[in-house]
C-alpha positions as CSV (number, residue, x, y, z in Angstrom):
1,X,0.0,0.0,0.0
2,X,1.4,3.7,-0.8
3,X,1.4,6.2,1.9
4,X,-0.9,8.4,3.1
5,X,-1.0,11.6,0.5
6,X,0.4,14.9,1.4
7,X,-2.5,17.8,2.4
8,X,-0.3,21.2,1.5
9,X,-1.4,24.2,2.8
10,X,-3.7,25.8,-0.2
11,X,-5.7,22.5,0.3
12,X,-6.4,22.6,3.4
13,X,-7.3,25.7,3.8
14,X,-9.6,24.7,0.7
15,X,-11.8,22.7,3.6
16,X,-13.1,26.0,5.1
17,X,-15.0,26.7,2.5
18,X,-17.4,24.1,4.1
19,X,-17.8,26.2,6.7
20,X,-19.2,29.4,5.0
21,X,-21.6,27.0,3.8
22,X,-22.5,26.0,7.0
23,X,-22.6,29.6,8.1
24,X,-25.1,30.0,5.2
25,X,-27.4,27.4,6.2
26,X,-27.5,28.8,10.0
27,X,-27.7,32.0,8.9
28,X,-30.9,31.1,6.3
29,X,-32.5,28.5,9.2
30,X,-31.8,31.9,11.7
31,X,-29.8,30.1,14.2
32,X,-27.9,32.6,16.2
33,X,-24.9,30.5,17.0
34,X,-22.8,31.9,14.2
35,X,-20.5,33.2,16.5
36,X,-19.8,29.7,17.8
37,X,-19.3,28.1,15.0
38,X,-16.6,30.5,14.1
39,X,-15.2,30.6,17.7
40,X,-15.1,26.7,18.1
41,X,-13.6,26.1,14.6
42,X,-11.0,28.5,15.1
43,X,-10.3,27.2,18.6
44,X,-10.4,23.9,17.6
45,X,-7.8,24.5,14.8
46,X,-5.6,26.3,17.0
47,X,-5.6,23.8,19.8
48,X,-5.0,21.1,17.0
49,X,-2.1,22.6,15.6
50,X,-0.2,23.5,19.2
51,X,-0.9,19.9,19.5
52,X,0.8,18.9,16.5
53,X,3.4,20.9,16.9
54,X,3.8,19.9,20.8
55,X,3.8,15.6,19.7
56,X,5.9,16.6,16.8
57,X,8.3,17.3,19.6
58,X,7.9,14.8,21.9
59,X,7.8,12.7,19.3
60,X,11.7,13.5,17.9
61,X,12.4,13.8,21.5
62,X,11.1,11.1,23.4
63,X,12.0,11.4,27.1
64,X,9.8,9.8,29.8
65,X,9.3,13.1,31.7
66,X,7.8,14.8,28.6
67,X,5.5,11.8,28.0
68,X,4.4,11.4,31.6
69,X,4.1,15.4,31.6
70,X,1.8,15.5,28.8
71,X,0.0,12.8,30.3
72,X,-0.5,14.3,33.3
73,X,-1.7,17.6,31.6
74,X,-3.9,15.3,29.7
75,X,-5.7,14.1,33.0
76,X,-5.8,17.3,34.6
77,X,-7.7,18.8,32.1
78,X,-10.2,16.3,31.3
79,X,-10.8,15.9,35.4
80,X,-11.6,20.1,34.6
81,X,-13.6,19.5,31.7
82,X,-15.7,17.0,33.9
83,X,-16.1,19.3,36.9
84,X,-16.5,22.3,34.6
85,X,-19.8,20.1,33.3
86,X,-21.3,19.9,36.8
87,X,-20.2,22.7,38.2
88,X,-23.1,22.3,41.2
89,X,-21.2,19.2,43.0
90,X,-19.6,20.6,46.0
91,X,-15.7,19.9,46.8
92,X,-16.3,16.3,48.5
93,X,-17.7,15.0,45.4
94,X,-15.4,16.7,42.9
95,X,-12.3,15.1,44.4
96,X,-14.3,11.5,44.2
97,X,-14.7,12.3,40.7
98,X,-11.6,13.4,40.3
99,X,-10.1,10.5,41.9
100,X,-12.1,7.9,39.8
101,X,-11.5,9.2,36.6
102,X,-7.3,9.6,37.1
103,X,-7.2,6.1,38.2
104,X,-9.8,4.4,36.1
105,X,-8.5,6.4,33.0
106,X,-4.5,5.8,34.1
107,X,-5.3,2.0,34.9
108,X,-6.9,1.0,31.3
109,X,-4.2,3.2,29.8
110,X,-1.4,1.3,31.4
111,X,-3.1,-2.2,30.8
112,X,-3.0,-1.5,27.0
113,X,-0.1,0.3,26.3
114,X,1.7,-2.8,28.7
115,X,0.0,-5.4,28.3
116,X,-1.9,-5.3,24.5
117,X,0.5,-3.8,22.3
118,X,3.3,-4.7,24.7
119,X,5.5,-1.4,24.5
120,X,7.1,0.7,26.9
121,X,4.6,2.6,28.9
122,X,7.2,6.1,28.1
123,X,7.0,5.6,24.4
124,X,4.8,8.1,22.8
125,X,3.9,7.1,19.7
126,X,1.6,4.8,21.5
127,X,1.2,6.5,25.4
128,X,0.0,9.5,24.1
129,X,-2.8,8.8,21.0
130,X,-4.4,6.5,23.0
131,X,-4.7,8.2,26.3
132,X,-6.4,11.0,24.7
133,X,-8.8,8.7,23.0
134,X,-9.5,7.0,26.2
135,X,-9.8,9.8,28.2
136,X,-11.8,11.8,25.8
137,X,-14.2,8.8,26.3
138,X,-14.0,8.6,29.9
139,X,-15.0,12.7,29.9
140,X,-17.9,12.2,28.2
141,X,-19.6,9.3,29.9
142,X,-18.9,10.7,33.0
143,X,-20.5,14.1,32.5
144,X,-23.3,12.1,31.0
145,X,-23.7,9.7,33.8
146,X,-23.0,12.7,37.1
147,X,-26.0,15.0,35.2
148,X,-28.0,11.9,35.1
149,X,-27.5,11.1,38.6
150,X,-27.8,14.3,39.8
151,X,-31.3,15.4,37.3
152,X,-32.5,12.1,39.0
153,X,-32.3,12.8,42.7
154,X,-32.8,16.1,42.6
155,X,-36.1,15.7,40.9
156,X,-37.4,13.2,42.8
157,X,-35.8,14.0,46.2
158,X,-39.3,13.9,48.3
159,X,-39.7,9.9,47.0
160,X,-36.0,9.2,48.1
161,X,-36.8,11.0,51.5
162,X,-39.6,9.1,51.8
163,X,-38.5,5.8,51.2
164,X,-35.8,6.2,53.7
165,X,-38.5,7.4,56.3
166,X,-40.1,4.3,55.9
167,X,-36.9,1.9,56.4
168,X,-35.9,1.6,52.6
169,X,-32.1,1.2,53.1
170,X,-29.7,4.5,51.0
171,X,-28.1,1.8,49.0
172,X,-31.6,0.4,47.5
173,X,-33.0,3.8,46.9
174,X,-30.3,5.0,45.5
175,X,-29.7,1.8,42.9
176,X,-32.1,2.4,40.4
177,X,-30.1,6.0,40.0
178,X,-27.3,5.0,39.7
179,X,-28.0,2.3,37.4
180,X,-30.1,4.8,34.8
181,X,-27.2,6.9,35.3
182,X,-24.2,4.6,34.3
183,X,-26.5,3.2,31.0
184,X,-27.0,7.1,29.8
185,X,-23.3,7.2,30.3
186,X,-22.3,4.8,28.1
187,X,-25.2,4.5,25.5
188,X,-23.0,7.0,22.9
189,X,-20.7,4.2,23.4
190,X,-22.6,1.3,22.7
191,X,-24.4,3.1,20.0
192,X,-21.1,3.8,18.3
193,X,-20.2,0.4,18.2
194,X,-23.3,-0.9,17.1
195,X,-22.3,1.0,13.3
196,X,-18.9,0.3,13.3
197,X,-17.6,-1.4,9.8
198,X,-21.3,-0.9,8.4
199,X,-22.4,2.5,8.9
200,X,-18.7,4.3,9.8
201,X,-15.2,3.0,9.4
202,X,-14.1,4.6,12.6
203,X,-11.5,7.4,12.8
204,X,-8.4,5.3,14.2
205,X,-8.9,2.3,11.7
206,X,-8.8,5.2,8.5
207,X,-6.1,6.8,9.7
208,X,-4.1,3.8,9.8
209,X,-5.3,2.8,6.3
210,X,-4.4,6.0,4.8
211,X,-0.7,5.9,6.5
212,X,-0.8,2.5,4.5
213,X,-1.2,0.0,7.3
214,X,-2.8,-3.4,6.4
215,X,-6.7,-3.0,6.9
216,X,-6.9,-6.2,8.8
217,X,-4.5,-4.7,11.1
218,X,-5.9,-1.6,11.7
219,X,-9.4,-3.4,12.1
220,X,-7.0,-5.5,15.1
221,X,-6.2,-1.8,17.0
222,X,-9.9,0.0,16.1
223,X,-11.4,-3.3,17.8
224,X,-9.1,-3.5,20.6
225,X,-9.0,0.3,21.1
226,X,-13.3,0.8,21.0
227,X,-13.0,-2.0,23.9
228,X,-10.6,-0.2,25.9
229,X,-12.5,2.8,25.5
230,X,-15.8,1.4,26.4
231,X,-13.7,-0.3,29.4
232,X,-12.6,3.0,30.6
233,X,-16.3,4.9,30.4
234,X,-17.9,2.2,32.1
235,X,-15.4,2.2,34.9
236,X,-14.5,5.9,35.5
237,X,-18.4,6.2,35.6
238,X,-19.3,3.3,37.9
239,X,-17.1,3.9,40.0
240,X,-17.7,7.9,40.4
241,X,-21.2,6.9,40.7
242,X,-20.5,4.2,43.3
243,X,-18.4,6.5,45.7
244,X,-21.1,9.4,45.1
245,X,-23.8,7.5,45.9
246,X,-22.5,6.1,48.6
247,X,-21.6,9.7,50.5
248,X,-25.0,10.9,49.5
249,X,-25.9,10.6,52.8
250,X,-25.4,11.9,56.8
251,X,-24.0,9.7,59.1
252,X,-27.3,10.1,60.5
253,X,-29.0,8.8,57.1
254,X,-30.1,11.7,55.8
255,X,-29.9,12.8,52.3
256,X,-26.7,15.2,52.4
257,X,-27.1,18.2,49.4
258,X,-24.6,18.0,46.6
259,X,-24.6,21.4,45.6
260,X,-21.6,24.0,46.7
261,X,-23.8,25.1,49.3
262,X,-22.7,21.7,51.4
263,X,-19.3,22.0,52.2
């Protein structure tokens, strides 16, 4: 297989063309988010390129300090990304969260990178690419699942009150939440997968077929990699969930608030 093609600059700027017409059709339907859509595309090209630049780096300098650094920047801000989301838990909850997702995200990472593809966990030409998929993965169903949760018992916090006056243990009241909770978290997931190979050849597997790896390896990595990253949501949000839930109340037995107003 010949590699993958060369994009030179004049082309790719060719692709934002796409975006006036986008503009157009928002502007003719009279959605007012213009602004965003210019905003985010720009951000997201900037943040893109730093990045590029940034692994080219690391990349012709491979040191385990830089890797584990941008690792550890990696974590940091998708823990912020998470708490920027639900912005109502108050500090007891946020450093659960926090907690679950750094060593739920860290552990699948390392169980991959070591075990799977069986390189050094410092190398980052595989650390890096796959703990931003995983993490990016692990955001998302946690947001997902902590709204859910919260949406949940907040609107019906007079039922879970009164279940509890009448001798329902916290743990069985509390069950149902969390389990409605964890499946919104990982239905985007599961309904990824479900059109994988059919409906979409998923971004990792095309990359690697337009660098000119063999498809049925790259079908080997997209496979393993949608695993792991269905691992890592479901675990990051069980777990978050499970250590919420389980301080949700007094030592008394009452339903403690989540909000910053509970400190």
């Amino acid at each position: 297989m010949n590699g993958v093609a060369q994009i030179q600059l004049g082309s790719f700027l060719l692709v934002y063309v796409l975006l006036l017409v986008v503009l157009g059709i928002m502007k003719k339907c009279r959605i007012n988010q213009t602004k965003l859509l210019v905003l985010a595309s720009a951000r997201m090209t900037l943040q893109l390129i730093a990045a590029g630049y940034a692994l080219t780096f690391l990349f012709e300098h491979p040191h385990p300090l830089l890797t584990m650094g941008y690792l550890a920047v990696l974590v940091f801000f998708t823990i912020y990304l998470v708490l920027s989301r639900n912005k109502r838990l108050n500090p007891r909850f946020r450093v659960i969260v926090s907690v679950s997702i750094a060593s739920c995200g860290l552990g699948v990472i390392v169980f991959f990178v070591s075990c799977v593809v069986g390189q050094s966990l410092f190398d980052p030409q595989y650390m890096i690419p796959i703990s931003g998929m995983l993490m990016g993965n692990a955001l998302t169903g946690v947001s997902l699942g902590l709204k859910s949760f919260w949406n949940g018992l907040e609107g019906q916090r007079a039922r879970v009150e009164a279940l509890l006056n009448v001798g329902a243990t916290p743990e069985k009241v509390l069950f149902p939440f969390v389990c409605q909770a964890l499946e919104t978290a990982l239905v985007p997931t599961l309904n990824s997968m479900l059109g994988m190979g059919i409906v979409v050849l998923p971004g990792m597997m095309t990359g690697q077929i337009l660098a000119g790896v063999s498809p049925i390896q790259a079908v080997r990595y997209q496979v393993v990699v949608l695993l792991m990253v269905t691992a890592a949501a479901a675990l990051s949000s069980f777990i978050s969930l499970r250590l919420v839930r389980n301080r949700c109340f007094t030592p008394g037995g009452a339903l403690r608030p989540m909000d910053k107003a509970s400190k």
